[in-house]
C-alpha positions in Angstrom: 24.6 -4.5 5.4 22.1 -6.3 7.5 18.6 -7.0 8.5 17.7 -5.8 11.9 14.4 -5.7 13.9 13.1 -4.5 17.4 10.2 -4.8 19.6 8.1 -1.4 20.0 5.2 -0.5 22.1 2.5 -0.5 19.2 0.6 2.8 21.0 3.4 4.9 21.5 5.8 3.8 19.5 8.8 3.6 22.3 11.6 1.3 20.9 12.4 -1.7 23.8 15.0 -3.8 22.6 16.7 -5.3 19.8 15.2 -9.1 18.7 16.9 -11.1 16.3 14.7 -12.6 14.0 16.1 -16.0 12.2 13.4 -16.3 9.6 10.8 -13.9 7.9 9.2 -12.7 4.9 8.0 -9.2 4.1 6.3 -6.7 1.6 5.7 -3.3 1.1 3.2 -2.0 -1.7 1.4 1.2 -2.6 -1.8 -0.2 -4.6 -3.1 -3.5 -6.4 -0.3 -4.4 -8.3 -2.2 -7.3 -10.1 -1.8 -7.5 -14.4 -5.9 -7.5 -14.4 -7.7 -5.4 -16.7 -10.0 -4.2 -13.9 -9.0 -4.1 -10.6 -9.2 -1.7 -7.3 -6.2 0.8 -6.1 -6.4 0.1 -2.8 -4.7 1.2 0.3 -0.7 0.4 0.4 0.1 -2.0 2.9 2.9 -3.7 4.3 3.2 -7.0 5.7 6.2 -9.1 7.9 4.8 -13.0 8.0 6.8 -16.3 8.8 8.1 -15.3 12.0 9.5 -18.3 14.6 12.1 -17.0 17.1 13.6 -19.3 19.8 12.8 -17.8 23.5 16.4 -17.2 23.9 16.3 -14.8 21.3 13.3 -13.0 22.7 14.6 -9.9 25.0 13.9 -10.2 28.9 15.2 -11.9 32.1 12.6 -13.9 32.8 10.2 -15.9 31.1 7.7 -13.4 32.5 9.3 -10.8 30.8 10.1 -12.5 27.3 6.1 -13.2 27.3 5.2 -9.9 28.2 7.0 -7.8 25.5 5.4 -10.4 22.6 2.1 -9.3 23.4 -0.2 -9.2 20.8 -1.7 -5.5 20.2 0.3 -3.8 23.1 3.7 -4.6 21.4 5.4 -4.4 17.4 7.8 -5.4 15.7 10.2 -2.6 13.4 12.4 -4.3 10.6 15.4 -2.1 9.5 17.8 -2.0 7.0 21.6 -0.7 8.0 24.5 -0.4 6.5 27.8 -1.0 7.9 28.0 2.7 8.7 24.8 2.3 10.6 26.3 0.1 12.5 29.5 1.4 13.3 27.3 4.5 14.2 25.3 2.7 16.6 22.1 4.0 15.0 19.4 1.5 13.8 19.5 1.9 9.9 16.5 2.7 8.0 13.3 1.5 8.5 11.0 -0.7 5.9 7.9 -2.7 8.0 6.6 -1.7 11.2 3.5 -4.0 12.5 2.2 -5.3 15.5 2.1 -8.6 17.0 -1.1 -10.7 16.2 -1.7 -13.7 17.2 0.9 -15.5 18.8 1.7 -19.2 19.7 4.1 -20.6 22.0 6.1 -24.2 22.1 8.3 -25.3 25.0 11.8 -23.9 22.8 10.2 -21.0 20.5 7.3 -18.5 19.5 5.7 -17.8 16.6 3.5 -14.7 15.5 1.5 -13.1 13.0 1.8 -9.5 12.4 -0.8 -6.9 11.8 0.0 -3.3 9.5 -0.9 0.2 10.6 -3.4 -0.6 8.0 -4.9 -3.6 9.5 -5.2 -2.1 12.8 -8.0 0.6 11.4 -9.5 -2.7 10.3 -10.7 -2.7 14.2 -11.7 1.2 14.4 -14.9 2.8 13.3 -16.0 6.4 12.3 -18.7 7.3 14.9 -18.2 9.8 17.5 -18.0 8.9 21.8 -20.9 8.6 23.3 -23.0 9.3 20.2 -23.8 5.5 19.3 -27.4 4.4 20.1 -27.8 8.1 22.0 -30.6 9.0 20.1 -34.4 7.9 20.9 -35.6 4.8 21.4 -31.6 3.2 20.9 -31.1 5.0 17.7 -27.9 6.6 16.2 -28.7 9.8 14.4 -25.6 11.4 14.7 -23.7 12.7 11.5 -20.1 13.7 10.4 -20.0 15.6 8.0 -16.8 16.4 6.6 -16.6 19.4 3.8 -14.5 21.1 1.7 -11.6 19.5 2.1 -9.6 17.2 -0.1 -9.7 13.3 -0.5 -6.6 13.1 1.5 -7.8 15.9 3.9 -10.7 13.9 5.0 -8.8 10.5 4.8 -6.5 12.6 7.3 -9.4 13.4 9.2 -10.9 10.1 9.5 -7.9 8.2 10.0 -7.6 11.2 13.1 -11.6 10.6 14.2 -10.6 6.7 14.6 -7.5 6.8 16.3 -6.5 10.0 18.6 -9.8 11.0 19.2 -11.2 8.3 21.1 -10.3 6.8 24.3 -6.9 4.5 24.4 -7.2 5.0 20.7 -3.5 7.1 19.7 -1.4 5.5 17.4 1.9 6.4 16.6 0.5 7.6 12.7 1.1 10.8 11.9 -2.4 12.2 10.1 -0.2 14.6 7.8 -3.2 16.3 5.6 -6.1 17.4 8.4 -7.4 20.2 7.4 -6.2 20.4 4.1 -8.3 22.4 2.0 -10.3 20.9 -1.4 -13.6 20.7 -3.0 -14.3 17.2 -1.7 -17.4 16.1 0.9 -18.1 13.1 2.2 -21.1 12.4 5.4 -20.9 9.5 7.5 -23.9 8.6 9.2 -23.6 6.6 12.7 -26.5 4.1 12.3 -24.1 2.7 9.4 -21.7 1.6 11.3 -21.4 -1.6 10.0 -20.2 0.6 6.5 -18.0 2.7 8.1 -14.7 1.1 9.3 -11.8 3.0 8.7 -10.0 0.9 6.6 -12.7 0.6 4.5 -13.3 4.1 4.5 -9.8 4.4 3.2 -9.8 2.5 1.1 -13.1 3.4 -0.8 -11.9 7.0 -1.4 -8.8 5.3 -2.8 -10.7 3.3 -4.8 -12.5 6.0 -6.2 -11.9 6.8 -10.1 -8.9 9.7 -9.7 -8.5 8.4 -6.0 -5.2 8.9 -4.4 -2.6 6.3 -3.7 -2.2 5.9 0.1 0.7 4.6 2.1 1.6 3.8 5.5 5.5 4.5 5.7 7.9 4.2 8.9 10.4 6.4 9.9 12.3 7.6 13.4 11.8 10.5 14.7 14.7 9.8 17.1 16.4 6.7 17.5 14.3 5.7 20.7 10.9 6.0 18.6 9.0 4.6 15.5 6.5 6.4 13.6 4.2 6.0 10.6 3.1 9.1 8.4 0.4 8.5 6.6 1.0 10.1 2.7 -1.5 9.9 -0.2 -1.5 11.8 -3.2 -3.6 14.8 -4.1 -6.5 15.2 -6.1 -4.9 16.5 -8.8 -1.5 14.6 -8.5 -3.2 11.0 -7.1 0.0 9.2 -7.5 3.2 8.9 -4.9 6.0 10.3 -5.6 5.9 11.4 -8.8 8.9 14.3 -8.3 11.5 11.0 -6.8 13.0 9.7 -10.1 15.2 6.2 -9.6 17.1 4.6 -12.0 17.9 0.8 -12.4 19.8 -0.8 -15.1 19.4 -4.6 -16.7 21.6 -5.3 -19.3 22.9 -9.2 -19.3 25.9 -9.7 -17.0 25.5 -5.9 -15.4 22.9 -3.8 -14.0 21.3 -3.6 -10.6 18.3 -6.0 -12.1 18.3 -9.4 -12.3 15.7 -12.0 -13.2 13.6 -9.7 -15.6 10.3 -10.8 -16.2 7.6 -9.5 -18.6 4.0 -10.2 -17.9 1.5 -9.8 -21.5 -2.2 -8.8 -21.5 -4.6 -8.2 -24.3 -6.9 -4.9 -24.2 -10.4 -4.3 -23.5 -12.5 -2.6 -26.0 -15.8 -2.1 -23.9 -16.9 -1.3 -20.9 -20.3 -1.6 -19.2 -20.7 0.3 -15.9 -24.2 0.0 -13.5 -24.6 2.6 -11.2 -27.4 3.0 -8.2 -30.9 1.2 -8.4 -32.2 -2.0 -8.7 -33.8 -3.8 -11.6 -35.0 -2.1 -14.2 -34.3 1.1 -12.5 -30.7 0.6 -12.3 -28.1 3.0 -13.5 -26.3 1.9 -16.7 -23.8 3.5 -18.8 -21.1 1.9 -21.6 -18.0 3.0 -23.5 -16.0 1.5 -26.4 -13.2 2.0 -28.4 -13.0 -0.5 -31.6 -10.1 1.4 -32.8 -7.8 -2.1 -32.4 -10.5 -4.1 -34.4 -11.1 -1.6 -37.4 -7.3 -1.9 -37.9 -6.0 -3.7 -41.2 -4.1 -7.1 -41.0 -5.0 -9.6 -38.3 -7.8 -8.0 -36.2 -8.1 -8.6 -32.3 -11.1 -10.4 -30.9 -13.7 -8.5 -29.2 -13.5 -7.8 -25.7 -15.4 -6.6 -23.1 -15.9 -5.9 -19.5 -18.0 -5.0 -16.5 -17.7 -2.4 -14.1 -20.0 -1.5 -10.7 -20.5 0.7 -8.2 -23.6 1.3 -6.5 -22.9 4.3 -4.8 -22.9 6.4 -8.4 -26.4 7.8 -8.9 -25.8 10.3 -11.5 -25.5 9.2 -15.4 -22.8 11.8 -15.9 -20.7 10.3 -13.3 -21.4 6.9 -14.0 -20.3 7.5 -17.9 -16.8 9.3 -16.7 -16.0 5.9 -15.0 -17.0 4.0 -17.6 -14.7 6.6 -19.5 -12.1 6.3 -17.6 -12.2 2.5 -16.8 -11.5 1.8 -20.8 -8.8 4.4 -21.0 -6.5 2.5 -18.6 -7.9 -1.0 -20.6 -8.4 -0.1 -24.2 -4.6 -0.9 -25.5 -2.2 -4.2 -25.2 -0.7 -4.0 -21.8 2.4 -5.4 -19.9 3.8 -5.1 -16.9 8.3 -5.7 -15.8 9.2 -7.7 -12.8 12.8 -8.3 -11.9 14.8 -8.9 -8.4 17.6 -7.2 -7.2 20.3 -7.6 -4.1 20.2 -4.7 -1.7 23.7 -5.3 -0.4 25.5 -4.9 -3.9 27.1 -1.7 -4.7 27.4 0.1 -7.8 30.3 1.4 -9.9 30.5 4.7 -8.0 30.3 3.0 -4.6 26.1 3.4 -3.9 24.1 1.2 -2.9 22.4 0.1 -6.5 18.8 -0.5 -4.7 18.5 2.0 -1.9 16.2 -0.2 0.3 14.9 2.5 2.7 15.1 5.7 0.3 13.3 4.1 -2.6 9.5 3.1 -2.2 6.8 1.5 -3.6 4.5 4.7 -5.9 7.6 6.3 -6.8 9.1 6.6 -10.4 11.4 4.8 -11.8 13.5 4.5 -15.2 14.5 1.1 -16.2 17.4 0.7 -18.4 16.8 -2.0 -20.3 19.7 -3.5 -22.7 20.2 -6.7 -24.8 17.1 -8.4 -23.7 15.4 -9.8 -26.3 11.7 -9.7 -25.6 11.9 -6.2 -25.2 13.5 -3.4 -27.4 16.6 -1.7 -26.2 15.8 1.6 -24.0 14.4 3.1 -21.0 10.4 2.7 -19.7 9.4 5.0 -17.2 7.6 3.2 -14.8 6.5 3.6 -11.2 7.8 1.1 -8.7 4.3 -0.9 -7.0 5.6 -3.7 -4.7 9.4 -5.0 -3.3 9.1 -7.8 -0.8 11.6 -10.3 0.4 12.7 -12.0 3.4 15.6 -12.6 5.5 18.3 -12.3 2.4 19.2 -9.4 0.6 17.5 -10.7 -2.3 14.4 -8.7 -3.1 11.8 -9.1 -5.7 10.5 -6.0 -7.6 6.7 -5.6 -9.2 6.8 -2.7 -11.7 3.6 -0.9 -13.1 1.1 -1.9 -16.1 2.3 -0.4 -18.9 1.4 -0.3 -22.5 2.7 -3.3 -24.8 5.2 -1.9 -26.8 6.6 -5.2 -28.3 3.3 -6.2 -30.1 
């Protein structure tokens, strides 16, 4: 089992030619996976950093050629994972990062490069339609898209579509897998905004709203020639990933697939105060509490409290549901598993115990948990949030906040 990487064309996603890669680090995640008592989902991203490769690694004839298919923008890089019967096969095992070449800098014996996500590429795209920009009299932009009756993802799905296929040179090899999808949902983006409406930020402000979806940029091939991403977000009334894929992974000491098991403490938050729309005095303001923790007999906990914003809620009834909702995920001890794992070692019945590949970041999984003393014996269903690593088979896990059971 090995790490394996190619150079793609970041447009169409036409695979070129294997590149080995002597060094690199890389992550894939689904949302902020931060032990914070307030924080943002965000958009899943993935990253591949720390890249140097010698020139005679870098496919090509000629030095003309070697330079020409590192690009920056025009070409990508796709990191795989395959097993041995991959490569007996002659097929290019499964893939984990896909991102394109940023900005590159050369020596006289190698080249080194930054890489930039699916993700970070919408960073450069904005929602406006062609030709409607500073149409309007006098240089103005009055131009609207509405998008209604649709769910979150559907008009994710439909902006990512409006940013990317729609305009000129734009196409991505992103597969927009939820246009059209029906919902009760609305959003209006207004074209003399511009500055407010980049896609990734539109993204990831729908994520980010309270019951937003997770969203996630994953690779796959269509064919063994071609690299795509589909985009996949959860739906409004299921936000999270992969809820119906259940893994397992065991720690026990001297067995399991985990290793290195870590367990992160945090105390709870027992009020909230949320500000809404308006300024001043006029400004929006809602709170919720729960003192439950401090009413209780024996050694009380210390009072709490935290802030919450968002100026884009201008109705009291709204505001008060984050508020709500904000102390429900806050207002009890929390804790959160890391551990590491090897992809390459293989379990009693012959599997691959970590199925690098099949197993992603917003899916669910049970961890087995035996003979580890901060923790009581059993299983905690979790969801799996972030695995990165780098050019080993070593990868480091990040598990989701849960509540404290061992206080």
């Amino acid at each position: 089992m090995a790490w394996r990487s190619w150079v793609f064309e970041t447009m169409t996603g036409v695979i070129h030619a294997p590149i080995d890669l002597p060094k690199f680090a890389w992550s894939v995640d689904v949302s902020d996976s931060s032990l914070a008592t307030l924080k943002d989902k965000g958009v899943g991203d993935l990253d591949l950093s720390g890249v140097t490769v010698p020139w005679g690694s870098v496919p090509g004839d000629t030095m003309q050629a070697k330079r020409r298919i590192l690009t920056p923008d025009r070409y990508s890089i796709l990191l795989t994972w395959a097993s041995q019967h991959d490569i007996d096969m002659g097929l290019m095992g499964k893939p984990v990062v896909a991102a394109a070449i940023g900005v590159r800098t050369d020596t006289a014996i190698d080249t080194s490069f930054s890489l930039t996500s699916p993700f970070g590429l919408l960073d450069h795209r904005y929602l406006v339609r062609e030709g409607r920009y500073g149409a309007g009299a006098n240089g103005t932009s009055p131009d609207t898209i509405r998008l209604t009756n649709l769910s979150y993802r559907g008009i994710a799905s439909e902006i990512g579509w409006l940013c990317t296929d729609a305009k000129p040179s734009g196409a991505l090899p992103i597969d927009w897998t939820y246009r059209g999808e029906a919902g009760t949902r609305t959003r209006e983006y207004s074209a003399w905004d511009i500055q407010n409406n980049g896609c990734r930020k539109l993204l990831t402000d729908l994520s980010n709203i309270l019951g937003g979806p997770d969203m996630q940029f994953r690779p796959y091939l269509p064919d063994q020639s071609h690299v795509r991403c589909a985009f996949l977000a959860g739906s409004d009334s299921e936000i999270y990933l992969g809820q119906r894929e259940v893994h397992s992974l065991g720690y026990a000491p001297y067995a399991g697939a985990l290793d290195e098991l870590t367990v992160d403490h945090l105390g709870a938050v027992h009020r909230v105060y949320a500000s809404g729309a308006g300024t001043d005095a006029a400004q929006i303001t809602a709170s919720a509490e729960d003192l439950t923790l401090l009413r209780k007999p024996g050694i009380n906990w210390p009072l709490r409290e935290s802030t919450y914003s968002d100026s884009d809620t201008d109705k009291l009834s709204v505001l008060k549901e984050h508020a709500a909702g904000v102390l429900a995920a806050n207002d009890k001890p929390l804790m959160q598993i890391t551990a590491t794992v090897h992809a390459a070692d293989i379990d009693e019945g012959g599997a691959q115990s970590f199925p690098i590949g099949d197993i992603w970041p917003g899916e669910r999984v049970d961890l087995d948990i035996r003979d580890y003393p901060p923790l009581p014996d059993g299983v905690y269903c979790t969801r799996l949030m972030r695995m990165s690593g780098d050019n080993t088979n070593r990868i480091e896990l990040i598990f989701d906040v849960m509540e404290d059971i061992s206080v």
